[in-house]
N, CA, C and O atoms as CSV, one atom per row, in Angstrom:
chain,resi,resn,atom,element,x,y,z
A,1,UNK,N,N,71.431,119.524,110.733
A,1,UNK,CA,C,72.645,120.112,110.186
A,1,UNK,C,C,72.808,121.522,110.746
A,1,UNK,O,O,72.127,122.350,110.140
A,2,UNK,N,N,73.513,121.984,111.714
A,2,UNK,CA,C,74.065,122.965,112.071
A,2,UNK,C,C,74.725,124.293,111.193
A,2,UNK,O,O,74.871,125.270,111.928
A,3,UNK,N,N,75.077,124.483,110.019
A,3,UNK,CA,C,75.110,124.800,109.017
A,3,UNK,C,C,76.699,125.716,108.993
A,3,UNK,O,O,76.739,126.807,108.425
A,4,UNK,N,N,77.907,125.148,109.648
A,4,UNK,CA,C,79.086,125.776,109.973
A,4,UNK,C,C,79.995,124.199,110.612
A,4,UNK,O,O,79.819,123.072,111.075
A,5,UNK,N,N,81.115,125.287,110.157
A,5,UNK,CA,C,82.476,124.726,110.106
A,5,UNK,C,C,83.280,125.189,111.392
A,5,UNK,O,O,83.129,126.284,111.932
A,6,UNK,N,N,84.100,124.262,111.776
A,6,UNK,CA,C,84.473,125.302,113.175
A,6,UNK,C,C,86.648,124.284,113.423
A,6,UNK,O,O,87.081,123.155,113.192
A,7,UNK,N,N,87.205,125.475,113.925
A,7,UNK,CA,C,87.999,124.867,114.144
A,7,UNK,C,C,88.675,125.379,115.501
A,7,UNK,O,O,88.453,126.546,115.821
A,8,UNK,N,N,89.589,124.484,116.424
A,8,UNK,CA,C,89.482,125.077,117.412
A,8,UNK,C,C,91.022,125.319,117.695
A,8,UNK,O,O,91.992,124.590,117.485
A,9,UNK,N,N,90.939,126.378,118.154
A,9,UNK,CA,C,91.250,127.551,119.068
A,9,UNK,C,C,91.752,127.099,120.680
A,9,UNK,O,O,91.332,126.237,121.452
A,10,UNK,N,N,92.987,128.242,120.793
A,10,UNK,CA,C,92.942,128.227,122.465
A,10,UNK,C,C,91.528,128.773,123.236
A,10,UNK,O,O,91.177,128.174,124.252
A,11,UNK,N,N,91.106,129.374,122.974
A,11,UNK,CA,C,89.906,129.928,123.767
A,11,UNK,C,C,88.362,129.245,123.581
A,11,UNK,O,O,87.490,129.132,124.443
A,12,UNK,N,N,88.326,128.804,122.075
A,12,UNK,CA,C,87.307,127.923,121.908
A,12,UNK,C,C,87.424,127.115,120.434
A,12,UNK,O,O,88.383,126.644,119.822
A,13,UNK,N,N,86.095,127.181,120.188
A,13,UNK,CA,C,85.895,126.918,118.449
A,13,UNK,C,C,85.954,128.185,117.587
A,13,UNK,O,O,85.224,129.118,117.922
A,14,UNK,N,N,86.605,128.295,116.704
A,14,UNK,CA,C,86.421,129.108,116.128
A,14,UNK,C,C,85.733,128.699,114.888
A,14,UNK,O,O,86.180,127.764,114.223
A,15,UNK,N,N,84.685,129.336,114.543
A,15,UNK,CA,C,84.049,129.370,113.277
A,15,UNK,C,C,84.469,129.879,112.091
A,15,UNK,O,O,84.581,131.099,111.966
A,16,UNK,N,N,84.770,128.986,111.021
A,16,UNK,CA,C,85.361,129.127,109.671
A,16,UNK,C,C,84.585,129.043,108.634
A,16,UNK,O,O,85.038,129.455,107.565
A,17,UNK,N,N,83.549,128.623,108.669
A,17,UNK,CA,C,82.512,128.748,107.372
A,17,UNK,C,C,80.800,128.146,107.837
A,17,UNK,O,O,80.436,127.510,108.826
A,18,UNK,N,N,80.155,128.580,106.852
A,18,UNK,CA,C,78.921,128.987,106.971
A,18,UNK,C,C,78.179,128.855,106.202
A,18,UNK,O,O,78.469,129.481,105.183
A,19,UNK,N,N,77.149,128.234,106.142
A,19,UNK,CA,C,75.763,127.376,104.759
A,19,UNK,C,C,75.608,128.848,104.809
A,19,UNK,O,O,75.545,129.547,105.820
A,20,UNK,N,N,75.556,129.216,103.561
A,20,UNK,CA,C,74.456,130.380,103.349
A,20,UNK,C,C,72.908,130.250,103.738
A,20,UNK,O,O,72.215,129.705,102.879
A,21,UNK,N,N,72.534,130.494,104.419
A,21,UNK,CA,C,71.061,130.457,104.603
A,21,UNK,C,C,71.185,129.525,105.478
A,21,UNK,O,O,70.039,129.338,105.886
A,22,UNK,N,N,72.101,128.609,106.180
A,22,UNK,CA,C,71.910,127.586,107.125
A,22,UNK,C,C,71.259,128.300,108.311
A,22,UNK,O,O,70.796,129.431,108.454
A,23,UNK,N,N,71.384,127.257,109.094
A,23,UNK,CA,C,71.054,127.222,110.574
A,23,UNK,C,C,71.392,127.906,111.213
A,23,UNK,O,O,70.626,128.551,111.929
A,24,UNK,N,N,73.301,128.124,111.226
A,24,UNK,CA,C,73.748,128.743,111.712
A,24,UNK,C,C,73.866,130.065,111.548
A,24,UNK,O,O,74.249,130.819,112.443
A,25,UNK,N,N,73.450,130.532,110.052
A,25,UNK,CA,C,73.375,131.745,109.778
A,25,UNK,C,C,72.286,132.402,110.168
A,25,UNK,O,O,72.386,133.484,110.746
A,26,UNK,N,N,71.015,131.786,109.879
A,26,UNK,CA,C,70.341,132.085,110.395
A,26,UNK,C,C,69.497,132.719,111.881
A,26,UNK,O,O,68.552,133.470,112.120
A,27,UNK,N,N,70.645,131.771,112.773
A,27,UNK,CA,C,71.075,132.054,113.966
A,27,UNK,C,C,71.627,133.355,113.999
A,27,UNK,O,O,70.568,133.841,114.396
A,28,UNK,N,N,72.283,134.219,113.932
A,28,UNK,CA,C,73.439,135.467,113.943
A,28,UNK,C,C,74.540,134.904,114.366
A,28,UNK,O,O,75.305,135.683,114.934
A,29,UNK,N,N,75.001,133.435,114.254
A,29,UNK,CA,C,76.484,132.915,113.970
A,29,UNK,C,C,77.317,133.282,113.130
A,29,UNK,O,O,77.059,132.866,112.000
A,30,UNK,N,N,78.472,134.069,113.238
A,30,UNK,CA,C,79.195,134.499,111.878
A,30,UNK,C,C,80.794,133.615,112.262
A,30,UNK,O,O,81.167,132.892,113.185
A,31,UNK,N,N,81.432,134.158,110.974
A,31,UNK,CA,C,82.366,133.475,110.709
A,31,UNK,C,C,83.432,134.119,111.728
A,31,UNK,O,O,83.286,135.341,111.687
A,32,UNK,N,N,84.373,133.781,112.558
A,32,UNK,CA,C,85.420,134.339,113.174
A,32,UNK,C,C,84.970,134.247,115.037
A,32,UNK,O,O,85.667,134.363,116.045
A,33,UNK,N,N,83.704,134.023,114.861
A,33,UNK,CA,C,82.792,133.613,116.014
A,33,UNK,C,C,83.670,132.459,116.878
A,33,UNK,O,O,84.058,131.415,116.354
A,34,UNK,N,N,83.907,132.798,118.220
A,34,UNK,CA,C,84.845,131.572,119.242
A,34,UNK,C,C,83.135,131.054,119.763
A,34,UNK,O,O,82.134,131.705,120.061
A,35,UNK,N,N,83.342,130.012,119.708
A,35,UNK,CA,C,81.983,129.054,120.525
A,35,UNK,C,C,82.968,128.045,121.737
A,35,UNK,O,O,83.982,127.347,121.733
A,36,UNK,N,N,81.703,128.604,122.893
A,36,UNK,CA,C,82.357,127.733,123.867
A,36,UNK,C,C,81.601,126.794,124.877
A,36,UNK,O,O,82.086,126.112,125.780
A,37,UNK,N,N,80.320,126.932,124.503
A,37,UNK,CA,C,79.420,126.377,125.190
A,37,UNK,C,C,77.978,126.130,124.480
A,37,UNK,O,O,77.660,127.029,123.702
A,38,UNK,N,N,77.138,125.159,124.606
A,38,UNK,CA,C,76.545,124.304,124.073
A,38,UNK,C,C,75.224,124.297,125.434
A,38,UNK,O,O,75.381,123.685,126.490
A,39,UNK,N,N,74.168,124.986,125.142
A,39,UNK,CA,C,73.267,124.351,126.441
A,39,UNK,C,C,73.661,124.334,127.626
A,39,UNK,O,O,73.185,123.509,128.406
A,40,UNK,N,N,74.660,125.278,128.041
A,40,UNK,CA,C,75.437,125.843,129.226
A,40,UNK,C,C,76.618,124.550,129.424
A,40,UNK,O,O,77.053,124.481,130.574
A,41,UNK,N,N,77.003,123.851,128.752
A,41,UNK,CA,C,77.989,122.900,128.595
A,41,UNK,C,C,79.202,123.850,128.088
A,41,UNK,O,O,78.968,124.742,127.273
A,42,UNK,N,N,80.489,123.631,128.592
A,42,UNK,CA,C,81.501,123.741,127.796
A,42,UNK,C,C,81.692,122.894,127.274
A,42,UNK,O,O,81.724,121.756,127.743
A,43,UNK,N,N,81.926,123.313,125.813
A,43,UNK,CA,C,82.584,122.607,124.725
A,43,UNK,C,C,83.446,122.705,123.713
A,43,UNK,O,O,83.335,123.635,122.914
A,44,UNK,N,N,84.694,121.513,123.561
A,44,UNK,CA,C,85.865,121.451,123.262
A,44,UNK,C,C,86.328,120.291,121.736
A,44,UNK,O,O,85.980,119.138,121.480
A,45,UNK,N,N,87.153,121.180,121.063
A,45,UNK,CA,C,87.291,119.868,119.931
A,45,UNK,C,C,86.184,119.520,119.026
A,45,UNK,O,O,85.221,120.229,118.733
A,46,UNK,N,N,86.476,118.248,118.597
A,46,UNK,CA,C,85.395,117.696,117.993
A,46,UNK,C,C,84.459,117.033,118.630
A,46,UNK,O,O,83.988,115.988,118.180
A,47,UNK,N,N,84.051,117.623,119.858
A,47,UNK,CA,C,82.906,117.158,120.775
A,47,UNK,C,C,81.372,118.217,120.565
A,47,UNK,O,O,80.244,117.965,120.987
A,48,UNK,N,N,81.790,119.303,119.854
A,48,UNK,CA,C,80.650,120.040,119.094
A,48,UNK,C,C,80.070,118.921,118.147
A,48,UNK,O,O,78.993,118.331,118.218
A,49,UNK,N,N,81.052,118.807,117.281
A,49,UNK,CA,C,80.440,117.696,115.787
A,49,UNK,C,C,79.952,116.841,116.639
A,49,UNK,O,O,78.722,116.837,116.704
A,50,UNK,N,N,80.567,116.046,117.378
A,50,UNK,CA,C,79.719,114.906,118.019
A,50,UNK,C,C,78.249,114.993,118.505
A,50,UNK,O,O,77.265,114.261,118.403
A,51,UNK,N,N,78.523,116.243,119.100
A,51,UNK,CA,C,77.255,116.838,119.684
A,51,UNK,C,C,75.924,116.518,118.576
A,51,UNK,O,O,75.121,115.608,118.373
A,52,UNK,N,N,76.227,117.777,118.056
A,52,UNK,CA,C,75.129,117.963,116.778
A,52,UNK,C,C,74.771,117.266,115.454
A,52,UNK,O,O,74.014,117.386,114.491
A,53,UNK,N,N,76.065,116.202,116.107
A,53,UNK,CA,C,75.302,115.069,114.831
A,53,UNK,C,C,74.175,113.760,115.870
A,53,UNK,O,O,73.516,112.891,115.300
A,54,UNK,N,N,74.208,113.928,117.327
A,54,UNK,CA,C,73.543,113.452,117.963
A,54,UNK,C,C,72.026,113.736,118.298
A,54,UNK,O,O,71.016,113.169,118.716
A,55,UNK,N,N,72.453,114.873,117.891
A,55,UNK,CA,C,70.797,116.057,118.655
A,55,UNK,C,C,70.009,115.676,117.416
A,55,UNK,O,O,70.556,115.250,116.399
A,56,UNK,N,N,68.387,115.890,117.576
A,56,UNK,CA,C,67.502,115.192,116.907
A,56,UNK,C,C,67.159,116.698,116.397
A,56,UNK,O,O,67.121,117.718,117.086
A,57,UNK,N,N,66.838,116.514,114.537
A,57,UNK,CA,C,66.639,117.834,113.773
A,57,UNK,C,C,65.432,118.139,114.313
A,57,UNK,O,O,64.653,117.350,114.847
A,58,UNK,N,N,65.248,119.791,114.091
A,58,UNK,CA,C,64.251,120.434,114.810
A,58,UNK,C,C,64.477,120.742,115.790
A,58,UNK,O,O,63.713,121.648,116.123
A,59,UNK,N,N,65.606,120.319,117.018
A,59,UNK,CA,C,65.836,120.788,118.219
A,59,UNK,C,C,66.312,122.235,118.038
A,59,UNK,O,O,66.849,122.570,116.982
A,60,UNK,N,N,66.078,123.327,119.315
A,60,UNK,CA,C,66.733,124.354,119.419
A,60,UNK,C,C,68.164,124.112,120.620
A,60,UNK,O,O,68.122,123.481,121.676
A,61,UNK,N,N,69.210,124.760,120.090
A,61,UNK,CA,C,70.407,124.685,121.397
A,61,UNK,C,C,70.811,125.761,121.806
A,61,UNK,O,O,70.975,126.508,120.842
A,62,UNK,N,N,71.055,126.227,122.723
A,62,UNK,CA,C,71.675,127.506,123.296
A,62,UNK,C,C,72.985,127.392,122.936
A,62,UNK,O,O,73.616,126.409,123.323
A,63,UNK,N,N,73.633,128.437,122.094
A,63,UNK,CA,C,75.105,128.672,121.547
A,63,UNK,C,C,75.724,129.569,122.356
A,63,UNK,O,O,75.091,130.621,122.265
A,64,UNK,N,N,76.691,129.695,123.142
A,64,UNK,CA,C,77.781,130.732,123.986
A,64,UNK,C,C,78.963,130.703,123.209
A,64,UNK,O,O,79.561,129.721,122.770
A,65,UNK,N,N,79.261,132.081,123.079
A,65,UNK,CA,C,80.318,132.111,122.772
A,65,UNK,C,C,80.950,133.836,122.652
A,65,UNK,O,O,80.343,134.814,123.087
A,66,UNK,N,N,82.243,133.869,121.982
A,66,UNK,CA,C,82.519,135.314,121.657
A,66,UNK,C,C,82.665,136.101,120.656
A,66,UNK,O,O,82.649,135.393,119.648
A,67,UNK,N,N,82.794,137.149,120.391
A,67,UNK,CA,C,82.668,138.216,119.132
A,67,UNK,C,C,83.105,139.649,119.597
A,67,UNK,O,O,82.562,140.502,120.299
A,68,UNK,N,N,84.748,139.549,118.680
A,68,UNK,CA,C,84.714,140.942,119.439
A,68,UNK,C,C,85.076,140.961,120.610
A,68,UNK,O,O,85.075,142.117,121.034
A,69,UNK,N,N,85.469,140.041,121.533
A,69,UNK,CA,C,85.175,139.803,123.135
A,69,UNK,C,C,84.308,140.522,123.937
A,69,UNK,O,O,84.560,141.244,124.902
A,70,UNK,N,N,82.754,140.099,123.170
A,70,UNK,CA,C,81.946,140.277,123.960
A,70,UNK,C,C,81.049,138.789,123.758
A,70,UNK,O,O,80.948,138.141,122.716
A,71,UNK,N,N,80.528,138.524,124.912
A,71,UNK,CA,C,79.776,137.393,124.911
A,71,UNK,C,C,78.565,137.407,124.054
A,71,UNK,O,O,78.011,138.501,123.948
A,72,UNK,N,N,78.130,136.556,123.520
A,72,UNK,CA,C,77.181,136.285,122.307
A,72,UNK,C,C,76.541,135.471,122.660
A,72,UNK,O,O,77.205,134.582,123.193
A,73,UNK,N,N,75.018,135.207,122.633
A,73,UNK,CA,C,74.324,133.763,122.711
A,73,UNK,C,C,73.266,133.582,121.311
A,73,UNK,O,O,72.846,134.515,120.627
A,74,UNK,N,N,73.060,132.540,121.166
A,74,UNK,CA,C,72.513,132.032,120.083
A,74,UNK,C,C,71.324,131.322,120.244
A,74,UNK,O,O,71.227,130.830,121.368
A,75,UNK,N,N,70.345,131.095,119.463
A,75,UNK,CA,C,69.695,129.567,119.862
A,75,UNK,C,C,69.773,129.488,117.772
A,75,UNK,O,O,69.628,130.144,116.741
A,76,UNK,N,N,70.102,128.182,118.322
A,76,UNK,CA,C,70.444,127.240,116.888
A,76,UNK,C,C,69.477,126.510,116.575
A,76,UNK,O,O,69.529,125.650,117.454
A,77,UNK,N,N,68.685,126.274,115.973
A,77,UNK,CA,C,67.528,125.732,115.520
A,77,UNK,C,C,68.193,124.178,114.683
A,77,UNK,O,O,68.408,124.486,113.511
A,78,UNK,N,N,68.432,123.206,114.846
A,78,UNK,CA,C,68.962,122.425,114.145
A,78,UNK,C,C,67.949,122.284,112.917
A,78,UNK,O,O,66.821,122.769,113.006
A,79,UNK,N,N,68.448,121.488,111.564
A,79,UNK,CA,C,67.773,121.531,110.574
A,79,UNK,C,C,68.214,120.049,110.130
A,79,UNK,O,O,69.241,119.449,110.446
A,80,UNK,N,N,66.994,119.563,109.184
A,80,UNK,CA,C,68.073,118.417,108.681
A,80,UNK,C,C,68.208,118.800,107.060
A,80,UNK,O,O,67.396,119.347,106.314
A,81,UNK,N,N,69.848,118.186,106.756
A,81,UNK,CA,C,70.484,117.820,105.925
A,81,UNK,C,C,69.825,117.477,104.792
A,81,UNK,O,O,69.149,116.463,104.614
A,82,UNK,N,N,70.086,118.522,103.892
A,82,UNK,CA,C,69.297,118.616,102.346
A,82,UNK,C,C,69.179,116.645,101.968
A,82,UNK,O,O,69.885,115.937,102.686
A,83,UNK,N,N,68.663,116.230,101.328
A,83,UNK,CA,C,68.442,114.761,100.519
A,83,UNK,C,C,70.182,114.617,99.852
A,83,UNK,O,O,70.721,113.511,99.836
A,84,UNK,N,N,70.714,115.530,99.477
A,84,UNK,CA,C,71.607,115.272,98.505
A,84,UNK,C,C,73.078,115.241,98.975
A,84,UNK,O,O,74.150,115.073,98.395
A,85,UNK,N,N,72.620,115.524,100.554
A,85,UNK,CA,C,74.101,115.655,101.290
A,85,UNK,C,C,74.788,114.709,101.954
A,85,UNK,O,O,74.064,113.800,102.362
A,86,UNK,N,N,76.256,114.572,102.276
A,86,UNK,CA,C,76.226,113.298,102.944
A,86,UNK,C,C,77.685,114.267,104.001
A,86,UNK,O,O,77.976,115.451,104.173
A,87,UNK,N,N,78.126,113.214,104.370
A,87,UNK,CA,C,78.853,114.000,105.665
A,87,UNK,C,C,80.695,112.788,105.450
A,87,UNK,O,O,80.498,111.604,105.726
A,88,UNK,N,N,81.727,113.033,105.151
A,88,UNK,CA,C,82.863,111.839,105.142
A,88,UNK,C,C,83.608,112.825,105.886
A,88,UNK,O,O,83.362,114.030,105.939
A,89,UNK,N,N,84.809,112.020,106.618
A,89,UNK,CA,C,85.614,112.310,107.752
A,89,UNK,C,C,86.203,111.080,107.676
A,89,UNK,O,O,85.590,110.015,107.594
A,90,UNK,N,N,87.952,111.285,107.714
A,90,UNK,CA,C,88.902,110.824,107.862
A,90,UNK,C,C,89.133,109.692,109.234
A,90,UNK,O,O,89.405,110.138,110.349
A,91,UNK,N,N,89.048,108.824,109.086
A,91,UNK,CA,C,89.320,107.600,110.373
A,91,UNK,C,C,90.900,107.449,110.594
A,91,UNK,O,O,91.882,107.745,109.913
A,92,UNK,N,N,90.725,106.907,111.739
A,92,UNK,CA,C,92.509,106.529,112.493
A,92,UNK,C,C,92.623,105.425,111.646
A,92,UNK,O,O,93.527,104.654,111.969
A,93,UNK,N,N,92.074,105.165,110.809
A,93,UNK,CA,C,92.359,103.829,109.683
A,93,UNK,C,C,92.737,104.374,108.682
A,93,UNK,O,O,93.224,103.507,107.957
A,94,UNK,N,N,92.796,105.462,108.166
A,94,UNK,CA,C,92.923,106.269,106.958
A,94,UNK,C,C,92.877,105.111,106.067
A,94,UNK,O,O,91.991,104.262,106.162
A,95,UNK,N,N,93.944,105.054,105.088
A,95,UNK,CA,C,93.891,104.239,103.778
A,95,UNK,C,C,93.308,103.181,103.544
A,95,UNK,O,O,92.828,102.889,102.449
A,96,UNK,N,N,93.274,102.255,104.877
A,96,UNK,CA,C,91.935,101.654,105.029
A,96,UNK,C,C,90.810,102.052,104.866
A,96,UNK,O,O,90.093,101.695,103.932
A,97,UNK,N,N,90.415,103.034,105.954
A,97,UNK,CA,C,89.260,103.156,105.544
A,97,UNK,C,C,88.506,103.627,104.326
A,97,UNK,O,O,87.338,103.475,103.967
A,98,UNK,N,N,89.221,104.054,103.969
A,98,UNK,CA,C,89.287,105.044,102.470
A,98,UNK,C,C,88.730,104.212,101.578
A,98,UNK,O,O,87.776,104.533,100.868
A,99,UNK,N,N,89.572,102.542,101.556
A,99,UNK,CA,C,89.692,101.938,100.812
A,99,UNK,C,C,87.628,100.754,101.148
A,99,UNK,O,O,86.767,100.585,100.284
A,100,UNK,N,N,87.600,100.452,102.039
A,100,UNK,CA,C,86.430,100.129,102.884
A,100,UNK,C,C,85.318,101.215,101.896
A,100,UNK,O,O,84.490,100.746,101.114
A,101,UNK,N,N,85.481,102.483,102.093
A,101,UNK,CA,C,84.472,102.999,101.496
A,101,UNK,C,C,84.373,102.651,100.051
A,101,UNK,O,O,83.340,102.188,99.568
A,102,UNK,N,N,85.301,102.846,99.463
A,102,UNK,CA,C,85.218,102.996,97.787
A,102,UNK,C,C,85.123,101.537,97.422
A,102,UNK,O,O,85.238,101.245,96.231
A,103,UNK,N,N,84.901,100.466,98.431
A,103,UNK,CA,C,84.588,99.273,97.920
A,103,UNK,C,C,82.669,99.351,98.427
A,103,UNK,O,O,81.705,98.918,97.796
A,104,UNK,N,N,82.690,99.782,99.232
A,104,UNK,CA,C,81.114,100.321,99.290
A,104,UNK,C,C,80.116,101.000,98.199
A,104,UNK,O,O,78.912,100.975,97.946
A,105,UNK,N,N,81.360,101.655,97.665
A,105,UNK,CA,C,80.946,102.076,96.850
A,105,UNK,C,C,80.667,101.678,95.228
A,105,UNK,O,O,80.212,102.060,94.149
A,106,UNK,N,N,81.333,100.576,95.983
A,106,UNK,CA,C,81.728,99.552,94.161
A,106,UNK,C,C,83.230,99.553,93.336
A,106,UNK,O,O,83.630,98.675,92.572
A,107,UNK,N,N,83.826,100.615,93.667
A,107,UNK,CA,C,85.117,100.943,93.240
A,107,UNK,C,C,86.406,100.728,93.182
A,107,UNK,O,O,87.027,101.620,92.603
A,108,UNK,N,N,87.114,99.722,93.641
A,108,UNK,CA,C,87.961,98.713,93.856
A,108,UNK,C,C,89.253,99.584,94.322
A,108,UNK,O,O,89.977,99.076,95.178
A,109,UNK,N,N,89.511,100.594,93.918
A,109,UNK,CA,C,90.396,102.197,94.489
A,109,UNK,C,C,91.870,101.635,93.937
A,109,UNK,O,O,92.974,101.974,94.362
A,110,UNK,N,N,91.669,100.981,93.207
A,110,UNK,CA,C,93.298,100.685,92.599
A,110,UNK,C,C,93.523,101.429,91.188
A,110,UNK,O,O,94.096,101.097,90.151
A,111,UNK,N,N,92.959,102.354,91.520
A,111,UNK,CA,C,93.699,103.488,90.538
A,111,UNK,C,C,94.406,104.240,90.865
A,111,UNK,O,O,94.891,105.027,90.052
């Protein structure tokens, strides 16, 4: 778990929120932070999330990015995801899928 929120930007990701005590904080990642590169990769969109839900916890990653417009680097220590956390995101199925889950869940969603 990377421990930040990011949304993107003409210039990059911009960072919008932050685990207290996460990963990313821990890192000297702050909020308002443009990220643009990943392990000397540029990176765009939701190809960060993709990223770091791929990378195996415990890895370190090299973070690029800006502050201030000055260049910033990071190393991100990935962490894993407290027991109690889970991760949902919206599908090109929406109401479907919506509906898929909450029958997973037992819930029939016809309320």
């Amino acid at each position: 778990d990377p421990g930040f929120r990011v949304r993107a930007v003409d210039q990059g990701l911009r960072v919008e929120w932050l685990a207290p005590g996460g990963a990313a904080e821990r890192a000297g990642i702050a909020c308002g932070d443009i990220l643009v590169a990943v392990d000397r990769q540029r990176i765009e969109g939701e190809a960060l999330e993709r990223l770091l839900r791929l990378e195996a916890d415990g890895r370190t990653l090299m973070v690029h990015g800006f502050r201030d417009d000055r260049l910033i680097r990071h190393e991100l220590r990935l962490d894993a995801a407290p027991p109690d956390t889970c991760w949902l995101q919206l599908d090109e199925q929406g109401r479907t899928g919506l509906k898929g889950g909450l029958n997973w869940l037992g819930d029939s969603g016809s309320d």
